[in-house]
MIMARVO-88475 format. One record per residue (C-alpha): residue in one letter; x, y negated, z negated. Coordinates in steps of 0.2 Angstrom, whole numbers, plus 5000, padded with zeros to 4 digits. Layout:
REM residues N
AXYZ/...
This chain:
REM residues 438
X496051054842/X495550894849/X493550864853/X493450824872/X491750724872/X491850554871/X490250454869/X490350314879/X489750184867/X491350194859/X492250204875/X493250044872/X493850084853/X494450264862/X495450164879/X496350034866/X496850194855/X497450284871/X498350094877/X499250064859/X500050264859/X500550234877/X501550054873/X502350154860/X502650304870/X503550184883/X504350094872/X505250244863/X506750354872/X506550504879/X507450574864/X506350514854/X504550564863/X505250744862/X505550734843/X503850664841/X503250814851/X504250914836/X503350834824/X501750824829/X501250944844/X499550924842/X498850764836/X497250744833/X497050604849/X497550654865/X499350784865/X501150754870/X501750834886/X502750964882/X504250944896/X504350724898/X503650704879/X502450574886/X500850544878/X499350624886/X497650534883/X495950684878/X495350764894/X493550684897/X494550504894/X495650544907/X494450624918/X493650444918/X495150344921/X495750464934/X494350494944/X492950394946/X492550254958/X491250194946/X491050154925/X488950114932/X487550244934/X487550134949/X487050274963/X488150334977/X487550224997/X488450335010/X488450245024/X489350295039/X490650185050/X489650105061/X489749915058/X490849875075/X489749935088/X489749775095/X491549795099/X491849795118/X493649785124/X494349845142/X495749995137/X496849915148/X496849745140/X498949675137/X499349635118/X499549435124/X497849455128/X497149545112/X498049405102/X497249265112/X495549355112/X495749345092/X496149175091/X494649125102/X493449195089/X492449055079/X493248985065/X494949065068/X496348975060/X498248995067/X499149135057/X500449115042/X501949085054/X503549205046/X505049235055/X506349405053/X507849405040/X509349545048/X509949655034/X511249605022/X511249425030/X510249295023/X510649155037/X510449265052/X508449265056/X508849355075/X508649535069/X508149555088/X506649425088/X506549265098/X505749115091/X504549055105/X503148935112/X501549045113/X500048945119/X500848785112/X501248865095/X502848905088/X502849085078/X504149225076/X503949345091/X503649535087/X504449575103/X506149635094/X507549725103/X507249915101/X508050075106/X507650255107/X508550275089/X507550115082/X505750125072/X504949965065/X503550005053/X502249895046/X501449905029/X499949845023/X498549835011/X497049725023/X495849725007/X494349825010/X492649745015/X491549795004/X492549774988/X493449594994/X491849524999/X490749584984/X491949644968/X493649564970/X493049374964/X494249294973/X493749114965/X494648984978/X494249084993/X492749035005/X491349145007/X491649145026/X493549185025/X492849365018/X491449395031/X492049555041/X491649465057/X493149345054/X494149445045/X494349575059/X495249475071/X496349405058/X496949595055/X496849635072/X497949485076/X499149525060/X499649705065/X500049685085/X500949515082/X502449605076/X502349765089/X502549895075/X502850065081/X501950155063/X500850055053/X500450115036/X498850045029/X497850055013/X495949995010/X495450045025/X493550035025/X493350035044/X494550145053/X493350175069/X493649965073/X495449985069/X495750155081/X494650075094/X495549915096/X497549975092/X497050125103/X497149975118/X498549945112/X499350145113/X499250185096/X498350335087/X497950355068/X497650455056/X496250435038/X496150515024/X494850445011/X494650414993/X493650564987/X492650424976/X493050264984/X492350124974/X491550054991/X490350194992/X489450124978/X489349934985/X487649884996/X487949865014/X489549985015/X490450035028/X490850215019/X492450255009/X494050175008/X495650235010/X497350245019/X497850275037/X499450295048/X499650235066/X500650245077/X501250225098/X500750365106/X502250325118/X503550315107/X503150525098/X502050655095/X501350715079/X502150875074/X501250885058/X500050805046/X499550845025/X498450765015/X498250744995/X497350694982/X498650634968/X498450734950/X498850674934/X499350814923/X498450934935/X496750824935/X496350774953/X496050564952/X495450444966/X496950424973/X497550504989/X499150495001/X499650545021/X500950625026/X501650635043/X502950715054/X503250605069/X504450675084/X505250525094/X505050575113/X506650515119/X507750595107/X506850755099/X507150675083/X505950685070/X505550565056/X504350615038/X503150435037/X502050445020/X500750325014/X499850284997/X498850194986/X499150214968/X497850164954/X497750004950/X497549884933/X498749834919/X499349904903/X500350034896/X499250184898/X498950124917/X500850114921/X500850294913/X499550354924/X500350274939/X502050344936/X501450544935/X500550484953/X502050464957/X502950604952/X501450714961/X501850614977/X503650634976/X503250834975/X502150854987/X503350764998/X504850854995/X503451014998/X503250965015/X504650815023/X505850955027/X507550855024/X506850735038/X507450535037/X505950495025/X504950335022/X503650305009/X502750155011/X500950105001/X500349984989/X500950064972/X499949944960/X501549914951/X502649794948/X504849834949/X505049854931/X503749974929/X504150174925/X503550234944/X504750104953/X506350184945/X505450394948/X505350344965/X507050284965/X508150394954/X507350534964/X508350644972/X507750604991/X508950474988/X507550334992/X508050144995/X506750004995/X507149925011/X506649725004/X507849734991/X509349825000/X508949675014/X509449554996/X511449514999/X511449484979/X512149704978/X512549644958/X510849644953/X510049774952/X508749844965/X507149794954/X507849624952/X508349624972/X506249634976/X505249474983/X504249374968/X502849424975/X501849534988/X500349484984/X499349294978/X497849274974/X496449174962/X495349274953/X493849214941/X495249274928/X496749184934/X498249194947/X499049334951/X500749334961/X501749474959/X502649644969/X501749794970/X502149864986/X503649924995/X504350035010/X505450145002/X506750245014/X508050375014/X509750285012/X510750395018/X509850435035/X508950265039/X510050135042/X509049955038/X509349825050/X507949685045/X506549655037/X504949505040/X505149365027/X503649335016/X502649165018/X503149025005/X502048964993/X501848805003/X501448905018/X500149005010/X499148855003/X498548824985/X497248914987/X498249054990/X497549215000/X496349285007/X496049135017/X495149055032/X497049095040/X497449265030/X496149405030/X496849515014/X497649474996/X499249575001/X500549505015/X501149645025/X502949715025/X503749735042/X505449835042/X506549885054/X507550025056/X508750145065/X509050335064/X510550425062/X511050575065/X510150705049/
């Protein structure tokens, strides 16, 4: 039997054993992993899982990876969500003029300008938007052309305070590009730019601002935290992170909503999901929206760890989305040719992901159909561009009509993001969708 304490001094020496069995382990067939669950069912590190023959690091290691928000002895700071009290806008105030009271904040820069590319056509940039003049400046128009049948969801990760500001080391960024008081507006300006009808959202660290302002706007939302956000232990918090769902209070009614907290192999880790039934009030039909943030870093034992998120997500969707037109969207921490993006795919709820079926190249595969990057950034470490998050959606009862084109490298900056112009690390995905008949 395997000894389940692990001393932390020798933590390291027990995570690179646990990352060398996992490269191995995805590296090897599924043929082979269940013959080496033959021939050795229980080594002396860790075990192999019995049905996927995938290697299992020992409990109390994966009881640390999994679910804590903190490696310190650092303690907890609960603080409530307080930190927009100062907030004071009329309930009736027109999206023209919440954009234009964002862009009259101090310091406010003009936003990355990206236009809408219609599915299967790389040319045609319409997709229902009109490129105008708005106060003197040309940007793609949010205003698209929609129907009773027609949802436009917005996806985003908007970098939580606390950790952007004091963990993230984002080397090239200004100090004052990550004060919440500038950040804000940029946000604020992001999501009602491109009228979404349901905005999923991860590291959200100050869900009161965000339901007080997009409530003038007609939305409602939903939050469900991490159970040990990583922010909670940060000085001058605004509480725990985690992910929300908006969405127009004009356009449906909430039918249902479940929460989770993702397992790995049973063991509950720090990462949580949303699930929603929204009924469109016009036609009766109803529509499953999910959200989710999965656990970040690199290496083999993380893309592991990641992928059997996924496989709990995937179950406790299926549990509860009731053969409804289904849309997964989140920041999955992982890049296209990582094990989760093919679960989520192969899957039997028939799940497309809607930026590389809007690709015209259908001879590549989807993975190699994704954007190069979702997300740039400079770190102390380095630069960082890569795909990590997605809007996956059911093929055969969503049919994709366009999708919002991500900002060039030129238009970005060399300093890349977050910026005095963008307030996260991750752009946001805008789809656009019609219903047909489930």
């Amino acid at each position: 039997m395997e000894d389940n304490t692990i001393n932390l001094m020798n933590f390291r020496e027990k995570m690179a054993l646990a990352e060398a069995l996992s490269k191995i382990n995805l590296a090897a067939t599924p043929k082979t992993r269940k013959k080496l669950v033959k021939k050795n069912p229980q080594p002396k590190f860790g075990f192999y899982d019995e049905d996927s023959g995938e290697f299992v690091p020992p409990k109390q290691l994966l009881m640390l990876l999994v679910r804590m928000g903190s490696f310190s002895s650092t303690p907890r700071i609960l603080n409530a969500d307080i930190l927009d009290r100062d907030i004071d806008l009329p309930k009736n105030v027109s999206r023209m003029e919440l954009i234009q009271h964002c862009q009259r904040q101090p310091k406010i820069h003009p936003m990355v300008k990206r236009t809408f590319r219609k599915a299967r056509s790389l040319s045609d940039l319409e997709c229902g938007v009109k490129v105008r003049k708005l106060n003197g400046v040309s940007r793609a128009c949010g205003e698209y052309v929609t129907g009773p049948n027609n949802v436009r969801i917005l996806q985003w990760n908007i970098l939580s305070q606390a950790l952007g500001q004091m963990n993230d080391n984002f080397s090239k960024c200004p100090d004052e590009a990550l004060e919440w008081n500038h950040r804000r507006y940029l946000i604020i300006e992001e999501l009602v730019e491109y009228c979404p009808d349901i905005i999923c959202l991860q590291e959200v660290d100050h869900f009161n601002f965000l339901s007080h302002i997009l409530e003038t706007q007609g939305y409602t939302g939903l939050f469900f935290p991490k159970p040990d956000s990583p922010c909670i232990y940060i000085d001058g918090n605004n509480g725990p992170d985690g992910c929300a769902i908006f969405y127009r209070k004009d356009k449906f009614d909430l039918v249902n909503v479940e929460t989770k907290i993702l397992e790995i192999w049973k063991v509950q880790s720090n990462q949580v999901a949303i699930l929603s039934i929204l009924k469109m009030k016009e036609t009766g039909q109803e529509i499953c929206v999910t959200t989710t943030h999965l656990k970040a870093k690199n290496g083999a034992l993380l893309s592991t760890l990641r992928n059997e998120q996924g496989k709990d997500l995937l179950q406790f969707v299926r549990a509860h989305s009731r053969g409804l037109p289904l849309i997964i969207a989140g920041d999955f921490n992982a890049e296209p040719v990582e094990p989760i993006y093919n679960t989520i795919l192969d899957n039997a709820l028939g799940l497309g992901s809607a930026y590389a079926d809007c690709d015209t190249n259908f001879s590549l595969k989807s993975a190699d159909r994704e954007p190069t990057y979702t997300t740039w950034k400079i770190r102390g470490e380095g630069e960082v561009c890569h795909t990590i998050d997605y809007v996956f959606y059911s093929k055969n009862q969503l049919e994709l009509e366009g999708v919002l084109e991500l900002p060039t490298g030129e238009e970005i900056g060399e300093n890349r993001v977050p910026s005095m112009a963008y307030p996260s690390d991750h752009f946001s995905l805008v789809c656009d969708f019609k219903i047909g008949n489930s």
